[in-house]
N, CA, C and O atoms as a CHARMM CRD file, in Angstrom:
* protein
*
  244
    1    1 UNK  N     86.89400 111.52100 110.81800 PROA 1      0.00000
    2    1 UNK  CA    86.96500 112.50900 109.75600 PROA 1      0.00000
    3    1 UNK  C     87.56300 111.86300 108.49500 PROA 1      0.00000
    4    1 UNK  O     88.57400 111.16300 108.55100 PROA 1      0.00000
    5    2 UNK  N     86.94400 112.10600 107.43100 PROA 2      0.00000
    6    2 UNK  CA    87.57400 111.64000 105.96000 PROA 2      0.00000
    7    2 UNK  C     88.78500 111.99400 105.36800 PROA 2      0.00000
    8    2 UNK  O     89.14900 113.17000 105.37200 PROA 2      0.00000
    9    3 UNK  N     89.23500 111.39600 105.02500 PROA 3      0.00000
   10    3 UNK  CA    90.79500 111.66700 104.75800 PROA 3      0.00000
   11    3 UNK  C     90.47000 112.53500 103.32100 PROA 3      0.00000
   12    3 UNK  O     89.60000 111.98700 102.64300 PROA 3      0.00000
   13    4 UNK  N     90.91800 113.55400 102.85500 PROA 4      0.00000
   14    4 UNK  CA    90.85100 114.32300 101.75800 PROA 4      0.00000
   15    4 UNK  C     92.49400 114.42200 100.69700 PROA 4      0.00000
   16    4 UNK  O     93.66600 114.36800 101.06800 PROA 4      0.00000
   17    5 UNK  N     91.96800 114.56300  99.48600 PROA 5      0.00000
   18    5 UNK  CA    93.34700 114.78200  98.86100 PROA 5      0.00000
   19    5 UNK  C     93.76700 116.23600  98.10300 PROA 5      0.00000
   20    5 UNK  O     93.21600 116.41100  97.01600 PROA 5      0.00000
   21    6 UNK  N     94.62900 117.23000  98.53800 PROA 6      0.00000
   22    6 UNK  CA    94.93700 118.35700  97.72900 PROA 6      0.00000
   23    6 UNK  C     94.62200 118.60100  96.05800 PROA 6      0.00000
   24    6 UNK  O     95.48600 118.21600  95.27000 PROA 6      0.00000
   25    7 UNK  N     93.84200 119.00400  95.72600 PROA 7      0.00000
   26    7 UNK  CA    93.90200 118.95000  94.55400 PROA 7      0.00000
   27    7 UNK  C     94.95900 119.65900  93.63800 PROA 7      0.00000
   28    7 UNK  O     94.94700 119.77400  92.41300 PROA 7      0.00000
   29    8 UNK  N     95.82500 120.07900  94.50300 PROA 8      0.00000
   30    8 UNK  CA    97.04800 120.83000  93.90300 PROA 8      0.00000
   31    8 UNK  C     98.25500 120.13700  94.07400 PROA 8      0.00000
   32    8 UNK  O     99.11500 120.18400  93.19400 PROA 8      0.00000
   33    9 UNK  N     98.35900 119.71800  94.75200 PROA 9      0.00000
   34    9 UNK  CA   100.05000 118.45600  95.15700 PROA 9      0.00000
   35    9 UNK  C     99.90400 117.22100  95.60200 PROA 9      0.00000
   36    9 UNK  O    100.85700 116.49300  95.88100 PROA 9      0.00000
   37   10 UNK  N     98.05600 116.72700  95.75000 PROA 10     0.00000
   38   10 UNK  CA    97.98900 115.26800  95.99500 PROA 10     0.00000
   39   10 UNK  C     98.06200 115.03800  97.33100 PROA 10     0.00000
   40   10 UNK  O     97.92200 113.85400  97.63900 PROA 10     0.00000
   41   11 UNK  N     98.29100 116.04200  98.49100 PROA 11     0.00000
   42   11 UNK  CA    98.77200 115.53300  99.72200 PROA 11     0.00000
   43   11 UNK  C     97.32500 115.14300 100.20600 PROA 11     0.00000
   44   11 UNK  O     96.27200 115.75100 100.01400 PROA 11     0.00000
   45   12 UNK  N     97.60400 113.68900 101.04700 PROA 12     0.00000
   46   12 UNK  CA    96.34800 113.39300 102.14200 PROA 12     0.00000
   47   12 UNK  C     96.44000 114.04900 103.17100 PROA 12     0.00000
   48   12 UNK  O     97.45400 114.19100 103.85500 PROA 12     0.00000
   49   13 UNK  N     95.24700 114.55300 103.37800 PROA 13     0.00000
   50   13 UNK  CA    95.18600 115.22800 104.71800 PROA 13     0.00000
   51   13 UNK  C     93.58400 114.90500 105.40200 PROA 13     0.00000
   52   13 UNK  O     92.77000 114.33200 104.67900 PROA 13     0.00000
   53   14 UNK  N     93.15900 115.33400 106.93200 PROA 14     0.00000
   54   14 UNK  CA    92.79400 115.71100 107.07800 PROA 14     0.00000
   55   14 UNK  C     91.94200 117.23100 107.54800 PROA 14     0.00000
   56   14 UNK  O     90.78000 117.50600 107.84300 PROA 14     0.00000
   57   15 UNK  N     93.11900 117.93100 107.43600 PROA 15     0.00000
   58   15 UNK  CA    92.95300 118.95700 107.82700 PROA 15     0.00000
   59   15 UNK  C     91.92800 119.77800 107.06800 PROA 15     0.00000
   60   15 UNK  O     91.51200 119.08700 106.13900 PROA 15     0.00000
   61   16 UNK  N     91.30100 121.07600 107.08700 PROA 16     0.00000
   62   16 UNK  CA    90.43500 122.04300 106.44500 PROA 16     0.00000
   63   16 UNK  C     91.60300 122.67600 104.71300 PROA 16     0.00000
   64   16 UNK  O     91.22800 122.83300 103.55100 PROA 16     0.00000
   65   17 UNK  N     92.56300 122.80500 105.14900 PROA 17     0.00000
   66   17 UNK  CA    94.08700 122.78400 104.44600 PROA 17     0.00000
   67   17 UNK  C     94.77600 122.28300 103.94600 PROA 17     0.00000
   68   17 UNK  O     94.98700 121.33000 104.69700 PROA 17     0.00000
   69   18 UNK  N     95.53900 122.14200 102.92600 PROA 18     0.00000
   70   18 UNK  CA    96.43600 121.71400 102.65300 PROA 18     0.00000
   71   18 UNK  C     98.03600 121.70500 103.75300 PROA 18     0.00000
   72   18 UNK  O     98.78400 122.65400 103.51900 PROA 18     0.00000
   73   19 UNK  N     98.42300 120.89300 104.65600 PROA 19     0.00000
   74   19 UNK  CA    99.84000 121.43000 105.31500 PROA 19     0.00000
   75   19 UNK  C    101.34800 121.54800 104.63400 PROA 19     0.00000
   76   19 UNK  O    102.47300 121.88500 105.00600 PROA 19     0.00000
   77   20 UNK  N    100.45700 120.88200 102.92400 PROA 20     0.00000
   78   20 UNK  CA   102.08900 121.14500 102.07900 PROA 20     0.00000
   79   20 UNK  C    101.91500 122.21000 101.24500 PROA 20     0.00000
   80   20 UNK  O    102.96200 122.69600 100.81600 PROA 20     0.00000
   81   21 UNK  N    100.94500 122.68600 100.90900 PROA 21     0.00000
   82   21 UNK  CA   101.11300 123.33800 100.45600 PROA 21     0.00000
   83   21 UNK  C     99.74300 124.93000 100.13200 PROA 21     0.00000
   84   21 UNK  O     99.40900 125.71000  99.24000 PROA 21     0.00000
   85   22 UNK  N     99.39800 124.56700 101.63200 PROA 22     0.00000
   86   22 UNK  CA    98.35500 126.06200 101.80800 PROA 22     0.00000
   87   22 UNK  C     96.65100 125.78400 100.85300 PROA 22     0.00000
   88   22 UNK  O     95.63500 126.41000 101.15600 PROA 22     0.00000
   89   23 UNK  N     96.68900 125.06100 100.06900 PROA 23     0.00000
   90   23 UNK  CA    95.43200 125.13800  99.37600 PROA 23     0.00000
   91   23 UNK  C     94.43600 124.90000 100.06600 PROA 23     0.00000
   92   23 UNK  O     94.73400 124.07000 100.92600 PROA 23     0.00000
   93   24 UNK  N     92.86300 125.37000 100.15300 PROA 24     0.00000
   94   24 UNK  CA    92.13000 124.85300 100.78200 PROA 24     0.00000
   95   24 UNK  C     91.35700 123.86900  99.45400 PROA 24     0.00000
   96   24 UNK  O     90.23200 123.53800  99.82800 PROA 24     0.00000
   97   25 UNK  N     91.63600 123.41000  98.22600 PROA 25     0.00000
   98   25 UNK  CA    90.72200 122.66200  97.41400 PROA 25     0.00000
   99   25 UNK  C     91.12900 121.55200  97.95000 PROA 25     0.00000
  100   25 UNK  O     92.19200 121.55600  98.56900 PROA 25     0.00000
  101   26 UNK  N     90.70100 120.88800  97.87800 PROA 26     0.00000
  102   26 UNK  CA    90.25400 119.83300  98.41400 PROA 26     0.00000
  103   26 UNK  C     89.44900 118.25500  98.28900 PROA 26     0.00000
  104   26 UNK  O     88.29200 118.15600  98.69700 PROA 26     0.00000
  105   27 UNK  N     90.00400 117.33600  97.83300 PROA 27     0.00000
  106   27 UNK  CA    89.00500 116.50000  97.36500 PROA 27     0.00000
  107   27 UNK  C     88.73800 114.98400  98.39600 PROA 27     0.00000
  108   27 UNK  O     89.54300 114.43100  99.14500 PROA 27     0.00000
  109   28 UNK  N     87.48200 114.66300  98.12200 PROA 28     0.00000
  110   28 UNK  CA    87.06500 113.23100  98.72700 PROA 28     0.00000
  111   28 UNK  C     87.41000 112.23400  97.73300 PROA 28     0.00000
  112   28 UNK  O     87.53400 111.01900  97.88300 PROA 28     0.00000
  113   29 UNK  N     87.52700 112.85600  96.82500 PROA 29     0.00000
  114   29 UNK  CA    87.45700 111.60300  95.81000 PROA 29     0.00000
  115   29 UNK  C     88.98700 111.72200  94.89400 PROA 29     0.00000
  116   29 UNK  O     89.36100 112.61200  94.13100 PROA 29     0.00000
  117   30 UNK  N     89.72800 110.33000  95.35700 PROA 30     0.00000
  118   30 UNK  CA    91.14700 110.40100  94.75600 PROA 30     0.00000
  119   30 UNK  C     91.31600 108.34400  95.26900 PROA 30     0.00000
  120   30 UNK  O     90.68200 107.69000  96.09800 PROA 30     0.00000
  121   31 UNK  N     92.07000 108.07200  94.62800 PROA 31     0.00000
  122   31 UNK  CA    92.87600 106.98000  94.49500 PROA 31     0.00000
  123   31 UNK  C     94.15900 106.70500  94.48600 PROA 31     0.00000
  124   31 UNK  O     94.75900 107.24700  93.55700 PROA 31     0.00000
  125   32 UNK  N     94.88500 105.96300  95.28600 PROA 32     0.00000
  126   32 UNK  CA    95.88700 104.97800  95.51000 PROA 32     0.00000
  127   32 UNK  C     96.86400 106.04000  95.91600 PROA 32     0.00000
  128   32 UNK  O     96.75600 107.21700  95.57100 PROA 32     0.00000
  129   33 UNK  N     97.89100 105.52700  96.71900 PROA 33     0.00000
  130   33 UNK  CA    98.52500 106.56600  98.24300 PROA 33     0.00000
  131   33 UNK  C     99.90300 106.01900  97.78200 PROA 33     0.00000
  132   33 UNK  O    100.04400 104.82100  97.53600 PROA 33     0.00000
  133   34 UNK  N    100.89200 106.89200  97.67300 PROA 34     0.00000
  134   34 UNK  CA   102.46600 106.99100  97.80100 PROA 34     0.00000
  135   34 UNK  C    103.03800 106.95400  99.11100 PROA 34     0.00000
  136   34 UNK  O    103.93400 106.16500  98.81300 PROA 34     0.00000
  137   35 UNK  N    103.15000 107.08500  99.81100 PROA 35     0.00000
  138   35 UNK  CA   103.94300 107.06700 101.26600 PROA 35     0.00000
  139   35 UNK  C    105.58700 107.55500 100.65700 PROA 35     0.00000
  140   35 UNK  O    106.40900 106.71500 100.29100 PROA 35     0.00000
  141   36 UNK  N    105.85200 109.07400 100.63800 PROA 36     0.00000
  142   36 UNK  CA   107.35300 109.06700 100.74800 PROA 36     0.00000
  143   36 UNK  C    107.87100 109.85300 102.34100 PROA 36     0.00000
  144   36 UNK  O    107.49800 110.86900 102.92700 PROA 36     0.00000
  145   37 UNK  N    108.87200 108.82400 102.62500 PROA 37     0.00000
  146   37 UNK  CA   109.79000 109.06900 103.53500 PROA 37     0.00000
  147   37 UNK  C    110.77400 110.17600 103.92900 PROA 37     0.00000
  148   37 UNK  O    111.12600 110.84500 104.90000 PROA 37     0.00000
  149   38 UNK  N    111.10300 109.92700 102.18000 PROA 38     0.00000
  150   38 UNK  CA   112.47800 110.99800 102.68300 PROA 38     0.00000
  151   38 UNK  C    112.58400 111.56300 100.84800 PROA 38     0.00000
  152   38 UNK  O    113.11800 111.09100  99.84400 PROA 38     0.00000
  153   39 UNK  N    111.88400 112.61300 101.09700 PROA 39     0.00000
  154   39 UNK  CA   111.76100 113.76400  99.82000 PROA 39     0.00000
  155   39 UNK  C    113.16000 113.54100  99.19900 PROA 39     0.00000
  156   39 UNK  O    113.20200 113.43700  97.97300 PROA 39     0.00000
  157   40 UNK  N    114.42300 113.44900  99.97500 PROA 40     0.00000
  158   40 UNK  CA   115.61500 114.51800  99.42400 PROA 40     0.00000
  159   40 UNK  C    115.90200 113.24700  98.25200 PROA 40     0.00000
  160   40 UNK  O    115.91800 113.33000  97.02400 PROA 40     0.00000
  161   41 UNK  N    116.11500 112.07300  99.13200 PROA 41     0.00000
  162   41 UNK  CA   116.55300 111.00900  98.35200 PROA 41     0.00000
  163   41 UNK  C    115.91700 110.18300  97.52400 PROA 41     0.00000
  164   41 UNK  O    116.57100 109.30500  96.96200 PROA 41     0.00000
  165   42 UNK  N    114.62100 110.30200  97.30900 PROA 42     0.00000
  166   42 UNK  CA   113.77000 109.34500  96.57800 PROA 42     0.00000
  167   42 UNK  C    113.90500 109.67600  95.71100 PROA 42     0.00000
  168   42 UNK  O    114.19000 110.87000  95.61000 PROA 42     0.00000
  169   43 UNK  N    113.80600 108.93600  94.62600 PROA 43     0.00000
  170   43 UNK  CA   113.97100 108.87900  93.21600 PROA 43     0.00000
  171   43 UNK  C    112.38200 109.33000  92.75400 PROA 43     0.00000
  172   43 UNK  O    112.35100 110.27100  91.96100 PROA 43     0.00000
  173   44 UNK  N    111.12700 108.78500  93.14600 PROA 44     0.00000
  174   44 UNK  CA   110.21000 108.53600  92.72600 PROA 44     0.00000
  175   44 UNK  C    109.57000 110.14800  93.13100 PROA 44     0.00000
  176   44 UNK  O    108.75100 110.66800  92.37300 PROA 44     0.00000
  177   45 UNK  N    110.22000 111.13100  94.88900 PROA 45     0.00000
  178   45 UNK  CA   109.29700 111.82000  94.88100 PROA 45     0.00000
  179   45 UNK  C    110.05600 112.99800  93.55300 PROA 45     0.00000
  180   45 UNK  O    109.43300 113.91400  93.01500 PROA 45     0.00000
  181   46 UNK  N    111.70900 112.57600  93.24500 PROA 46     0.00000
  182   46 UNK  CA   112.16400 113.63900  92.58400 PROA 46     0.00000
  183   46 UNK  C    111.43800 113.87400  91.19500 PROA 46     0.00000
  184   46 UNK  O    111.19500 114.98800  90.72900 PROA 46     0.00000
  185   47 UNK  N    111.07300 112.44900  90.49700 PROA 47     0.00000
  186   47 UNK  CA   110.00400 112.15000  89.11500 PROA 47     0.00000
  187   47 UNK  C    108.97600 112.67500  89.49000 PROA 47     0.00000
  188   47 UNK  O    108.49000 113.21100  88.49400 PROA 47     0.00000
  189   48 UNK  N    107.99500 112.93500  90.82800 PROA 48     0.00000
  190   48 UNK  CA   106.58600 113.54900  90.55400 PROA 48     0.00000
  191   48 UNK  C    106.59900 114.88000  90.99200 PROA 48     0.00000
  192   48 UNK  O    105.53500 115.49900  91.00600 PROA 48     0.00000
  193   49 UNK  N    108.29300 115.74800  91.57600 PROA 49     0.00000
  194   49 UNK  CA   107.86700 116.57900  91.99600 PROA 49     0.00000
  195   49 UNK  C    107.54600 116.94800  93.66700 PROA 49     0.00000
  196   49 UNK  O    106.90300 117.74300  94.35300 PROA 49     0.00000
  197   50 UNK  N    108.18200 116.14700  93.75200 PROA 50     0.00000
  198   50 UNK  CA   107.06100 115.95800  95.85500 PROA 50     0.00000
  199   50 UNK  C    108.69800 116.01700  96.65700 PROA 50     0.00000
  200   50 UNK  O    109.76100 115.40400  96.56400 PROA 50     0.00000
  201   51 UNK  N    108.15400 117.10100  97.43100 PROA 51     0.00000
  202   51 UNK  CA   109.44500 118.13900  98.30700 PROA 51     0.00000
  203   51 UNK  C    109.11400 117.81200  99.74300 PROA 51     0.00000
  204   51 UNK  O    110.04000 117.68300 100.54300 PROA 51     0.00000
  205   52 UNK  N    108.15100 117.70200 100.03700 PROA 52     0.00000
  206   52 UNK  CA   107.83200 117.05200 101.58800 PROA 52     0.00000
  207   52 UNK  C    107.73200 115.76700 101.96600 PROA 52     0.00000
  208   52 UNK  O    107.61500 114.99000 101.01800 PROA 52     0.00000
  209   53 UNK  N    107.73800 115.38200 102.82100 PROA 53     0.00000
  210   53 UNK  CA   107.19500 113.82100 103.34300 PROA 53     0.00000
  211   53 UNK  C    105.87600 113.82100 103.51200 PROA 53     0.00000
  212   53 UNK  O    105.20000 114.78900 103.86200 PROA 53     0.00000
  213   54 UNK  N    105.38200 112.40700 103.19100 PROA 54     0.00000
  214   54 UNK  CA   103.59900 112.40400 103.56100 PROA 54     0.00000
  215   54 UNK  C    103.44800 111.39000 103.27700 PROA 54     0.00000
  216   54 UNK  O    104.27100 110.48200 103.16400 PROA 54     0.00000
  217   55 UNK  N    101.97000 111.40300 103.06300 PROA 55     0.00000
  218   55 UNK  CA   101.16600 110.82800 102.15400 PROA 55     0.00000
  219   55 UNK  C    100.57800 111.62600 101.10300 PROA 55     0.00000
  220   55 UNK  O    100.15300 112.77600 101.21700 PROA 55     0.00000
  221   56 UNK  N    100.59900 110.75500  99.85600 PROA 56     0.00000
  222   56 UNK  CA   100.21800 111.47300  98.86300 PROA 56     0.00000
  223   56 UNK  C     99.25200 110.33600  97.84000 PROA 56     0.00000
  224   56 UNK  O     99.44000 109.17200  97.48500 PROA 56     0.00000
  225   57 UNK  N     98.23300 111.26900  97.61400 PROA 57     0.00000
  226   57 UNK  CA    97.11800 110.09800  96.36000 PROA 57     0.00000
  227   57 UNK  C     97.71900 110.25900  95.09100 PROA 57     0.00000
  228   57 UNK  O     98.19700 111.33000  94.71700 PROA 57     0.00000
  229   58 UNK  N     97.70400 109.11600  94.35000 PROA 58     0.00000
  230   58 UNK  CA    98.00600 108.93600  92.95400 PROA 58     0.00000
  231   58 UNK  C     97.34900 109.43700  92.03900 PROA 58     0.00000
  232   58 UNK  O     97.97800 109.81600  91.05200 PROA 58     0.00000
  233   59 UNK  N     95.72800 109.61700  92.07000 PROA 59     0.00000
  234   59 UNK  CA    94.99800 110.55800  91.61900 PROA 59     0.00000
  235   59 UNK  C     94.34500 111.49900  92.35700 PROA 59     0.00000
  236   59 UNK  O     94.61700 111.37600  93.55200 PROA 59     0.00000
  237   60 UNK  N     93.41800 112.59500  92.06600 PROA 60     0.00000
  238   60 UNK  CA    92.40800 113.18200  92.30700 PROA 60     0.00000
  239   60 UNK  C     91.35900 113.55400  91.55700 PROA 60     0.00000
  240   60 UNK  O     91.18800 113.82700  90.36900 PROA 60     0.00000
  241   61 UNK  N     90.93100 113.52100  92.18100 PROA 61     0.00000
  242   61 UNK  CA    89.35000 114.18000  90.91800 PROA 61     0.00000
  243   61 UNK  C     88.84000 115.44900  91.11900 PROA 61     0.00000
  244   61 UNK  O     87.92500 115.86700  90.40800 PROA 61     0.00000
């Protein structure tokens, strides 16, 4: 199954869903992946905004 990216918070998923954040939009087409660990303490997810752990694409289309 193709890995998809939220078009609302960037999360990779495969699911039909978003699991961070409920959306079903959805995209195939996005570029370059964040990996954050640990939401509370990152500096980088506190600059984009990003409250969960995941994976997340740098863009979407």
């Amino acid at each position: 199954m193709a890995v998809k990216a939220c078009k609302v918070c960037n999360y990779l998923t495969d699911e039909k869903k978003c699991p961070a954040c409920g959306s079903d939009d959805l995209s195939l087409r996005w570029k370059g992946v964040i990996i954050i660990a640990d939401s509370e303490k990152s500096a980088i997810a506190k600059e984009i905004n990003i409250g969960k752990n995941g994976r997340y694409a740098i863009t979407v289309e």
